[in-house]
KOLLO-629972 format. One line per 10 residues: their letters; for each residue x, y, z of N, C-alpha, C. Coordinates in pm, whole numbers. Atoms other than C-alpha are relative to their C-alpha. Last residue first. Layout:
residues N
A> X Y Z X Y Z X Y Z  ...
END
This chain:
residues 371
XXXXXXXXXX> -117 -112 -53 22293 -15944 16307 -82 141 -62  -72 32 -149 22097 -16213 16088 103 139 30  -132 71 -17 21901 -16087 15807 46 24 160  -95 -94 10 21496 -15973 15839 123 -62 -2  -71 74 -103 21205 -16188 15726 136 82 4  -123 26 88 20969 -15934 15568 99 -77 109  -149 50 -112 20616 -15963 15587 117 -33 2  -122 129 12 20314 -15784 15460 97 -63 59  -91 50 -91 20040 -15552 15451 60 -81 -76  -101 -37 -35 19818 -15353 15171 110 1 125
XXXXXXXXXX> 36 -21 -131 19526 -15564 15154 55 89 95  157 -16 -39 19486 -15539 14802 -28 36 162  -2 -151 36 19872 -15495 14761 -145 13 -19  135 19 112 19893 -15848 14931 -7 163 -8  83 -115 -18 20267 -15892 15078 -128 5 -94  107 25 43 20485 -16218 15136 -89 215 32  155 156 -8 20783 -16292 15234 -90 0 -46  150 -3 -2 21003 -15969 15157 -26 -159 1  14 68 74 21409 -16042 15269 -174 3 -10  62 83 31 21606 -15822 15506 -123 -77 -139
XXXXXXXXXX> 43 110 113 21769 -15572 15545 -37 -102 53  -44 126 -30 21756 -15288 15886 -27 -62 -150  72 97 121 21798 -14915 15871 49 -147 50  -48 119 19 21881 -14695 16187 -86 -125 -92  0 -21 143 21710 -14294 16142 165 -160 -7  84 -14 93 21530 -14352 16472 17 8 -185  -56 -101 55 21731 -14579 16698 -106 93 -140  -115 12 16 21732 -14931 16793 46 132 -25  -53 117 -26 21344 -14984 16739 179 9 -7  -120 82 149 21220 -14689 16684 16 -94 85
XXXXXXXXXX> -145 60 -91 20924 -14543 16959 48 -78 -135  -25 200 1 20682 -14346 16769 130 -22 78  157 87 33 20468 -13959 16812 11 -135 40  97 7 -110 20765 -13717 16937 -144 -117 17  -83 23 -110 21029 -13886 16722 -99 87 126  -35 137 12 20796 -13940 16409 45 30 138  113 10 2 20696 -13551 16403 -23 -169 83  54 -14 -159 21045 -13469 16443 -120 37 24  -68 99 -110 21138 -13652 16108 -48 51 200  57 129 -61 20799 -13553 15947 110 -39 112
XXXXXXXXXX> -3 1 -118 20895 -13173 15969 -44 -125 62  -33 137 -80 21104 -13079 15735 -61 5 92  82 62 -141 21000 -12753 15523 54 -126 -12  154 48 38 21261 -12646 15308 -54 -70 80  -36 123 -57 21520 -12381 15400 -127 -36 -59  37 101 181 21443 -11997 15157 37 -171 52  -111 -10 58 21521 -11768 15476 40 -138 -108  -14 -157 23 21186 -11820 15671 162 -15 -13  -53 -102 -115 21117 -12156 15565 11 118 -14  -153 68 -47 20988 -12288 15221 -33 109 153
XXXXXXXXXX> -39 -22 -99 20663 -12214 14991 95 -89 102  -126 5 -38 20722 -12227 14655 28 37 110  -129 92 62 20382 -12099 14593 135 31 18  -142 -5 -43 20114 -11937 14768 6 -134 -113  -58 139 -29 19764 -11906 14566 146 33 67  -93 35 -45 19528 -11584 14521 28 -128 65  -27 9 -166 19168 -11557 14369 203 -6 2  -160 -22 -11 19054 -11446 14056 13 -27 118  -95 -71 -89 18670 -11573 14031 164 -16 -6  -33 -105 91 18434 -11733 13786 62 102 130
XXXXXXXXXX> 39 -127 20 18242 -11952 14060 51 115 -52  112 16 -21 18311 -12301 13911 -77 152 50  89 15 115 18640 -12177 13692 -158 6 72  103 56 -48 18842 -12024 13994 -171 -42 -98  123 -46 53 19101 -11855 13809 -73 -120 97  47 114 26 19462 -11869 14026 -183 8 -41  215 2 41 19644 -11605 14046 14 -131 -25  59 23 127 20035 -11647 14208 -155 8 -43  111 6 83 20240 -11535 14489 -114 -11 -172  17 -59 118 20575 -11654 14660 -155 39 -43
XXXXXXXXXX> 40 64 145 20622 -11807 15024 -54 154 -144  -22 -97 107 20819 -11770 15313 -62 -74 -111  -60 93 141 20716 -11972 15626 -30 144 -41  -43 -94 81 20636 -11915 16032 51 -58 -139  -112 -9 51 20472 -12248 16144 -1 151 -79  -82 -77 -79 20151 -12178 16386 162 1 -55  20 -130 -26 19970 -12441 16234 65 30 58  125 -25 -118 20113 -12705 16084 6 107 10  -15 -114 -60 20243 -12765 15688 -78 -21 192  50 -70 -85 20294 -13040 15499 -4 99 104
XXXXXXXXXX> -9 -137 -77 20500 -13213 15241 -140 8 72  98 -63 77 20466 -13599 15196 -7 134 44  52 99 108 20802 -13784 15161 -121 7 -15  119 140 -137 20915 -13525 15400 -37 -10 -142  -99 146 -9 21223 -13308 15231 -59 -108 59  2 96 -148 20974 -13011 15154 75 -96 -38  -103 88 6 20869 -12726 14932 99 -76 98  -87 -54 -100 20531 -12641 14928 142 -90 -43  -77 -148 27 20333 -12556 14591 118 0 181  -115 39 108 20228 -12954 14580 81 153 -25
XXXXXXXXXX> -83 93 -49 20012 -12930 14933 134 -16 -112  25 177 2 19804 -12670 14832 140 -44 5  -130 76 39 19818 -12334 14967 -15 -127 -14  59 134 41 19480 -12080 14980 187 -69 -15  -43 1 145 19617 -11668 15125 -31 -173 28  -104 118 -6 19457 -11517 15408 -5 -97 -160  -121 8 -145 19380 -11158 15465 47 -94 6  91 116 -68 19337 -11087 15063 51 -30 158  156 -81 -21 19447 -10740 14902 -80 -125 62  83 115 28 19842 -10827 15024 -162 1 -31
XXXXXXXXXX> 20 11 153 20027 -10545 15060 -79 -101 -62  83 -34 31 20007 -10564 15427 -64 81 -128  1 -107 73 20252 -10781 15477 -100 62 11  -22 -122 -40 20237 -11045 15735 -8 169 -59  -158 -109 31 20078 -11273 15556 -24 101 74  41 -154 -10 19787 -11512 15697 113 98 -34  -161 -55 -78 19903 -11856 15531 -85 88 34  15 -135 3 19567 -12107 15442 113 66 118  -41 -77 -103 19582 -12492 15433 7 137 -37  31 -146 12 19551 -12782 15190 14 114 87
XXXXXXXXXX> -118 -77 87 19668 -13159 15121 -14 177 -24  81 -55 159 19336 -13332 15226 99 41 -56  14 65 48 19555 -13533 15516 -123 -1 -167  -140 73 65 19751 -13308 15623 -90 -114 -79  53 117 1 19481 -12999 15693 89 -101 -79  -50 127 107 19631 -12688 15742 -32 -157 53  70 74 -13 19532 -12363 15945 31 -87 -167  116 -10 -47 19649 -12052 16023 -92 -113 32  112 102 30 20019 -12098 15888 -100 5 109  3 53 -103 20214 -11759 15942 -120 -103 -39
XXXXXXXXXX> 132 8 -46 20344 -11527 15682 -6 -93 94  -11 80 -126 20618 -11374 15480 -158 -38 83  66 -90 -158 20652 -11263 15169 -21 -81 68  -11 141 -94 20877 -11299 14841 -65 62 101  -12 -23 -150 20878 -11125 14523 -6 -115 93  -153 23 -53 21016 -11252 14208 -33 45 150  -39 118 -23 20667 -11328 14069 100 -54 96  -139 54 25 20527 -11012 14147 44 -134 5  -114 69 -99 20189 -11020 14081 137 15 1  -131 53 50 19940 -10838 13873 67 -11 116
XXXXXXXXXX> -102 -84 -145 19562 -10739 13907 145 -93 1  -154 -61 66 19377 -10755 13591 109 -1 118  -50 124 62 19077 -10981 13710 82 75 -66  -15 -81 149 19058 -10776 13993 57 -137 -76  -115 -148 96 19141 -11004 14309 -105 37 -128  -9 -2 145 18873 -11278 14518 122 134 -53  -8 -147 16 18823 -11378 14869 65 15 -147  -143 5 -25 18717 -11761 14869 1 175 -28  -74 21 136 18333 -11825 14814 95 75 73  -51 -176 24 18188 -11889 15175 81 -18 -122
XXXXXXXXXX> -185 -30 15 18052 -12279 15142 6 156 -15  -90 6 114 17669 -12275 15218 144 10 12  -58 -123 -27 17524 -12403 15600 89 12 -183  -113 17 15 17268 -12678 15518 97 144 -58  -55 21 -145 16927 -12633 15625 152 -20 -6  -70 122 -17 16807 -12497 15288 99 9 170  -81 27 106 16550 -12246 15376 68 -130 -14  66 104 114 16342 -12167 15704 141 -23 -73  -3 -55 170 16441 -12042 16025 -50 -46 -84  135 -160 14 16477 -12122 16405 29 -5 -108
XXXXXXXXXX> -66 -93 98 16635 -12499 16461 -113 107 5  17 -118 -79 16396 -12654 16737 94 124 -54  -178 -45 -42 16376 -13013 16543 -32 154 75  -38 -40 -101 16042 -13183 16580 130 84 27  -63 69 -66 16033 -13416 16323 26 75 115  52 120 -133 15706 -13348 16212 99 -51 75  103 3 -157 15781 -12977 16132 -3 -135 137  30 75 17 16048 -13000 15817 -57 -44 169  20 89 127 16090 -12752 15637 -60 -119 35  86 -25 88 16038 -12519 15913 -11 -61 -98
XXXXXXXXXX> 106 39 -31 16225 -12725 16180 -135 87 -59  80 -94 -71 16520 -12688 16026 -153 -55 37  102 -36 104 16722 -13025 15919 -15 123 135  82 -165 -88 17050 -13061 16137 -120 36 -161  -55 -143 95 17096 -13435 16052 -42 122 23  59 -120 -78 17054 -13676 16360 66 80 -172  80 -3 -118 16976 -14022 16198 -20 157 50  109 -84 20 17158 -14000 15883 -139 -11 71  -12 -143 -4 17478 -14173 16024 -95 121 -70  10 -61 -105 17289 -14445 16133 68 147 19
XXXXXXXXXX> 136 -55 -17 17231 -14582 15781 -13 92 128  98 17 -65 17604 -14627 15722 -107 28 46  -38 -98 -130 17684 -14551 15444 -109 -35 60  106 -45 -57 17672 -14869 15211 0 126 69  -77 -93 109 17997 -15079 15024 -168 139 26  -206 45 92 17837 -15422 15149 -26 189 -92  -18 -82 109 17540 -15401 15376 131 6 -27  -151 29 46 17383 -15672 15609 45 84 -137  -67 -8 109 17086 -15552 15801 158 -74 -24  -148 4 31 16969 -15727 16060 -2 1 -88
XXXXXXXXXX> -102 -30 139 16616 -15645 16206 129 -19 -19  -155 -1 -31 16467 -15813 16538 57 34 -142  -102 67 147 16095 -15785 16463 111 35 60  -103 -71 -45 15854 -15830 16797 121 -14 -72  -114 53 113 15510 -16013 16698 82 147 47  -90 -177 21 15281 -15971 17016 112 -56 -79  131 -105 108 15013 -16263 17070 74 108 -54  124 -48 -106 15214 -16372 17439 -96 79 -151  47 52 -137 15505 -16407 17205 -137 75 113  98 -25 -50 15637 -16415 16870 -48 -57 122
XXXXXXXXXX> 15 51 -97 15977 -16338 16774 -151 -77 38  121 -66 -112 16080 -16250 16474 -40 -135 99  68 128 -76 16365 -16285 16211 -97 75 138  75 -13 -120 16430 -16050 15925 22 -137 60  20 101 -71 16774 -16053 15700 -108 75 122  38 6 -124 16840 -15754 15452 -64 -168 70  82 112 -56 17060 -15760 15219 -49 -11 110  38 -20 -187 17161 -15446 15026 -47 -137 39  148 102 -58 17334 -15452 14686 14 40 143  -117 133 -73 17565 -15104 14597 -148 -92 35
XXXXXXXXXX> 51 60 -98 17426 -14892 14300 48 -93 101  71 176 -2 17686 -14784 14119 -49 -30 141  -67 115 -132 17744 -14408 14147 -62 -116 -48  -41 85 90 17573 -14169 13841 94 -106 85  -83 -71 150 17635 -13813 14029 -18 -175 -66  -147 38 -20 17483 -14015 14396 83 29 -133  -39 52 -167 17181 -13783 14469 129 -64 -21  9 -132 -51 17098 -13627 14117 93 -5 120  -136 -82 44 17169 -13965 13956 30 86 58  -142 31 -95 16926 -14086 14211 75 39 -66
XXXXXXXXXX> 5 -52 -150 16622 -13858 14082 117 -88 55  -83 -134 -39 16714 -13954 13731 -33 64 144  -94 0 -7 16678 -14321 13810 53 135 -33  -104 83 -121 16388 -14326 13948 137 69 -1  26 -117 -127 16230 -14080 13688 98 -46 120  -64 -125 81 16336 -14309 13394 -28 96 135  -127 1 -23 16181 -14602 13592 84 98 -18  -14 -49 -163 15845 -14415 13655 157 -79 -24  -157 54 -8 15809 -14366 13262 99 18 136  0 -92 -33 15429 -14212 13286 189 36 21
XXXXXXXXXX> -52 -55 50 15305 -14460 13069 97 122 24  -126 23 74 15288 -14664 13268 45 41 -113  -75 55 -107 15101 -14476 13563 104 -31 -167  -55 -126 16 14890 -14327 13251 142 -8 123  -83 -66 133 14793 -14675 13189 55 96 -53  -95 66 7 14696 -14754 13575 68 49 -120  10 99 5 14526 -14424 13610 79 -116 -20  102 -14 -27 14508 -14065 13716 -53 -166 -1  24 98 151 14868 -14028 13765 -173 -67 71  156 -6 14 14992 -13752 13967 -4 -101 -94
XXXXXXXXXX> 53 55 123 15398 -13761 14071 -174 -8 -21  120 69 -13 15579 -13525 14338 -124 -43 -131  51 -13 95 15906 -13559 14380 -101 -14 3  65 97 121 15990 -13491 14725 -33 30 -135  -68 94 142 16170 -13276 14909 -2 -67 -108  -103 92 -10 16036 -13289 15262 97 11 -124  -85 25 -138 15855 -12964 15275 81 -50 12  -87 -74 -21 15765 -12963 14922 68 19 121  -116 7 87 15633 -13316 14920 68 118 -28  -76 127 -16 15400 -13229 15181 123 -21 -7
XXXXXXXXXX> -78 -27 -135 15243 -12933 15054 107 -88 77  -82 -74 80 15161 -13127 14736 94 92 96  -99 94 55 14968 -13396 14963 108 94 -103  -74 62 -111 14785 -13116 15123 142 -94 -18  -38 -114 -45 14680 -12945 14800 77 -45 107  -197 27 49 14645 -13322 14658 43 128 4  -66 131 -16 14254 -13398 14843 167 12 -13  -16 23 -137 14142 -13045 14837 84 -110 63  -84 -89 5 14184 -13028 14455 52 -11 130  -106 58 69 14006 -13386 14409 147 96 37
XXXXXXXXXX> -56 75 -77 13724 -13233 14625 113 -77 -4  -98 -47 -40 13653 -12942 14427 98 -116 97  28 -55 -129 13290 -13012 14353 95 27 66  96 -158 63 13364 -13109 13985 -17 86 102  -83 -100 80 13587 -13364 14082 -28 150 16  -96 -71 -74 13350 -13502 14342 130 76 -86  106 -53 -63 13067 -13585 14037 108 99 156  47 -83 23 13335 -13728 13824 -55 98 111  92 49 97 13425 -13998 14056 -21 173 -50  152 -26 -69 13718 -13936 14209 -58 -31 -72
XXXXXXXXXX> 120 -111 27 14034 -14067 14058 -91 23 32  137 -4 15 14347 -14303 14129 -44 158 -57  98 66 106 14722 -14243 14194 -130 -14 -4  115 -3 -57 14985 -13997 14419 -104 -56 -143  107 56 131 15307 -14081 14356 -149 -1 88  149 15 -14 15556 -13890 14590 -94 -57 -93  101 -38 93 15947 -13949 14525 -192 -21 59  69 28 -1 16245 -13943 14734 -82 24 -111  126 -35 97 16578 -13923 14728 -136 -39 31  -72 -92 73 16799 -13820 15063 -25 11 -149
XXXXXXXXXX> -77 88 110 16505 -13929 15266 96 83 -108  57 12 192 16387 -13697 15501 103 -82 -107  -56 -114 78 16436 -13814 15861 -18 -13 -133  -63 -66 -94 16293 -14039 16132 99 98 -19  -115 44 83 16110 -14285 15870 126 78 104  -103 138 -25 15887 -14337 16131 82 40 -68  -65 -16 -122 15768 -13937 16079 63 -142 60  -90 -41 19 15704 -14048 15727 77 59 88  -100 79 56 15513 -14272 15765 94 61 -8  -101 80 -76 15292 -14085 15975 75 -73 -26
XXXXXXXXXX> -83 -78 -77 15230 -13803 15750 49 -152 80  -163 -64 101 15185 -14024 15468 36 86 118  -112 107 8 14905 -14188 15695 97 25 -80  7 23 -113 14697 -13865 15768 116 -95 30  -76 -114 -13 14763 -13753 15377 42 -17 206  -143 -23 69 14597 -14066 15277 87 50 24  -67 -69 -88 14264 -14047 15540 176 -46 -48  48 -105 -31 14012 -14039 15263 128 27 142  -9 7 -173 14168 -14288 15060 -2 133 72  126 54 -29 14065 -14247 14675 -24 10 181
XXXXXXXXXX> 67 -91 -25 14351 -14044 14614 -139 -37 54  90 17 65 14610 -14336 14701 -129 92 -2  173 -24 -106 14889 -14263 14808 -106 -7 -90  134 30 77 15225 -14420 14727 -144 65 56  126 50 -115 15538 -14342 14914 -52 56 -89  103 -48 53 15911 -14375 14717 -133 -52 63  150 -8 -91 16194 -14350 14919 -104 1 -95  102 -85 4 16558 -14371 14741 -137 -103 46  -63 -108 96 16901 -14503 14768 -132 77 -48  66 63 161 16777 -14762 15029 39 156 -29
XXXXXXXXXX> -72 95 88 16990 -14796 15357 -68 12 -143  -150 -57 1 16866 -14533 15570 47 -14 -95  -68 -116 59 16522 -14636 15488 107 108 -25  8 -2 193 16529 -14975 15508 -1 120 -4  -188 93 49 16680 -14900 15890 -39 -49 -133  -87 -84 -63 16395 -14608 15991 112 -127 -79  -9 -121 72 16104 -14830 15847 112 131 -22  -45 52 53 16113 -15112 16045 59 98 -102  -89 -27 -53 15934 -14971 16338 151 -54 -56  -23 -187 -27 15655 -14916 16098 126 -41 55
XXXXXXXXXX> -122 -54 114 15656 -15323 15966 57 199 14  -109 37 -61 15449 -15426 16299 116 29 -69  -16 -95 -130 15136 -15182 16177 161 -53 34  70 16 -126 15056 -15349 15873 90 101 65  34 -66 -95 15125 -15211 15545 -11 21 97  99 16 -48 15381 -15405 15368 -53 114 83  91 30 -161 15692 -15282 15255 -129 -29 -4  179 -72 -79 15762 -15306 14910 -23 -58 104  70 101 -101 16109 -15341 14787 -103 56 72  104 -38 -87 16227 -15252 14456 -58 -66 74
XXXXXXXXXX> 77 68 -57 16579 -15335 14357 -78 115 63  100 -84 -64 16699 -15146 14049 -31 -118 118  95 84 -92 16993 -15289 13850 -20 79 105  36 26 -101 17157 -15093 13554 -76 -72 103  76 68 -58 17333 -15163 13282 -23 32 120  -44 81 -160 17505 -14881 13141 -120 -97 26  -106 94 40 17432 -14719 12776 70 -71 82  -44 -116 46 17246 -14393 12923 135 -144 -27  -17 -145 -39 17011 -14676 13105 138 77 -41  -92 -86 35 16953 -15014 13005 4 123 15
XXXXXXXXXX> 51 -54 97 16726 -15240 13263 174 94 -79  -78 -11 72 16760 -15506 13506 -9 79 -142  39 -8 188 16463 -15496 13744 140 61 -65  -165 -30 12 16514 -15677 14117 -36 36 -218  10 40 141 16171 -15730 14247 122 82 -32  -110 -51 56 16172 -15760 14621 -37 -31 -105  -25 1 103 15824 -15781 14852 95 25 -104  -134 -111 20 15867 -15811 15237 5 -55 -155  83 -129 33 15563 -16012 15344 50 133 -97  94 -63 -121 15742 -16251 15507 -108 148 -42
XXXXXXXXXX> -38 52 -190 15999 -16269 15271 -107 32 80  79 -44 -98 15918 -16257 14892 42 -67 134  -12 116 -126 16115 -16286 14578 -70 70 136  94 -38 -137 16091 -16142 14232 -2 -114 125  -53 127 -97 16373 -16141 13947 -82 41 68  43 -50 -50 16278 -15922 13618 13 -150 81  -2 75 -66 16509 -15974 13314 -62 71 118  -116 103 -97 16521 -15743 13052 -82 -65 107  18 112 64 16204 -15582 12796 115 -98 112  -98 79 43 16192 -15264 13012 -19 -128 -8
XXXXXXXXXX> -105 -118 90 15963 -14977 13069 120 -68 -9  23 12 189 15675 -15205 13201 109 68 -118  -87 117 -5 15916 -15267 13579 -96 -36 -192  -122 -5 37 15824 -14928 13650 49 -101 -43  11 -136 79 15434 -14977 13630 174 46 -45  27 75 124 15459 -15331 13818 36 153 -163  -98 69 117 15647 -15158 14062 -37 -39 -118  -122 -103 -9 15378 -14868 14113 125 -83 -34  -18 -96 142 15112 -15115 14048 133 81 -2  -5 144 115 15206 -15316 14328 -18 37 -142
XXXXXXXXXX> -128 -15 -9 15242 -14981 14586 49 -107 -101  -33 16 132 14907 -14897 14462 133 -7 -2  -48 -120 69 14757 -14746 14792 51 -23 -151  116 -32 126 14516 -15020 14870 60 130 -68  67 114 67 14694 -15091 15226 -90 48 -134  70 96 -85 14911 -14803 15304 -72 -95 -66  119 -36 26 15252 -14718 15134 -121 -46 103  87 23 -145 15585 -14759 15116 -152 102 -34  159 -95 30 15789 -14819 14815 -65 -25 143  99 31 -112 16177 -14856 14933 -115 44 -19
X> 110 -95 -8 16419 -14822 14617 -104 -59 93
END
């Protein structure tokens, strides 16, 4: 978890505040400025481990900001209501970051004095900051004081805002390594991450956000809403509508993917109330040691319902699909003979004797017999 914040925002409270909601072990270490506290807590009968790392404010830690925040499983930025130009510096933090974090959370802490309460200025202050966090996403937290901070059960929040994001995933460790330069007066950070079991941070660099949700980055998308195109639900049947089992129909592969195991026939018929029919990989029938289909193969196949529990739909399935005149698909061997060169011949076996194989690493080596 990456707290970022500006100077006096409460990014020290904010761990200290998550790190009161459990009696376990609390590890803290400091690099250069670069604050880690590693909190070991119980969660839904799992042990979990939290590292929180608090950026510093200065200025030379911004261009730093973009590669901890790829890499950290959630964003949380601190503001402090007291700071009159809060909302000025949350915007620009968050345009370093160089896209919206996939969790985040907003904590906005302190209190006016009475006297500006009353005069509206408190409202003015977290209208902006509430705007904000809907744009990007964010959770957004209010806490008026330190003891309402811990009471406010910021681990418990953490961690259900990443459940959300990775379904309950084990956290993976991150290690980051700084070193710096300094010269002529000008500190110049050289970052190296080192990440075990991570996506890579660079692939959430260009994501197609809209540029109504999300302004500061500049994107030139037209629209609002979620920026991510929905799945088309599958064409559907009557939930009475009956099949022949014994029939048989004909069709033409459109499109099949070998290595998910799936693909869609267009049938010729025009009895058919769907234009293209769903086929998984275990309804074909085949002499290749993994069936599959390409496009543009003519095939005969059978029909069956299939309920579609998540959106409550009848849909259509091929099965027992084969050639045209009931043959069964073959098509690794002259898949192999346009793709690999054999050694001696393509369907010529050789013995020999295993040496050694690691089924972790899945290679090995077999010494072969003479002749």
């Amino acid at each position: 978890v990456l707290v970022i914040g500006s100077r006096g925002s409460g990014k020290s409270a904010f761990v200290r505040a998550a790190g009161s909601e459990t009696e376990r072990s609390q590890e803290e270490e400091i690099a250069d400025g670069v604050q880690m506290r590693k909190i070991t807590s119980l969660y839904n009968t799992f042990t979990t481990v939290v590292d929180f790392i608090e950026m510093p404010a200065d200025d030379r830690y911004v261009s730093l900001l973009p590669h901890f925040g790829g890499s950290a499983a959630c964003v949380a930025l601190v503001v402090n209501i007291l700071d009159p130009h809060g909302h000025t510096d949350l915007c620009n933090r968050l345009a370093a970051l160089g896209a919206p974090p996939p969790c985040g959370l907003l904590v906005v802490q302190g209190s006016l004095p009475a006297l500006s309460a009353a005069s509206g200025e408190e409202r003015r202050r977290l209208d902006p900051l509430r705007e904000v966090a809907s744009r990007w996403g964010l959770k957004f937290l209010r806490f008026e004081s330190m003891e309402q901070m811990e009471r406010g059960r910021l681990l418990h929040a953490v961690r259900s805002c990443l459940r959300l994001v990775t379904h309950s995933a084990v956290l993976r460790p991150v290690c980051f390594q700084l070193c710096w330069l300094c010269r002529d007066d000008e500190w110049r950070f050289r970052p190296k991450m080192v990440v075990w079991h991570v996506q890579k941070p660079w692939l959430k660099q260009n994501l197609p956000y809209r540029s109504a949700n999300f302004p500061l980055l500049g994107y030139n998308s037209a629209g609002g809403g979620n920026a991510w195109r929905a799945r088309r639900p599958p064409q559907s049947v009557p939930a009475n509508y009956q099949v022949d089992v014994n029939e048989r129909y004909f069709g033409t592969v459109i499109f099949y993917h070998k290595y998910r195991g799936y693909g869609f026939i267009e049938a010729t018929e025009a009895d058919i109330p769907t234009e293209k029919v769903f086929v998984h990989w275990k309804q074909i029938s085949s002499d290749d040691r993994f069936p599959f289909l390409v496009k543009g193969l003519e095939v005969e196949f059978s029909l069956m319902t299939w309920k579609d529990w998540q959106r409550g739909l009848n849909t259509l399935r091929a099965k027992n699909v084969t050639l045209v005149g009931g043959l069964n698909v073959a098509l690794q061997d002259e898949l192999d003979a346009n793709e690999k060169l054999f050694v001696g011949g393509q369907h010529l076996r050789y013995t020999g004797t295993l040496k050694f194989y690691s089924p972790r690493h899945g290679f090995g080596y077999v010494i072969m017999d003479q002749g």
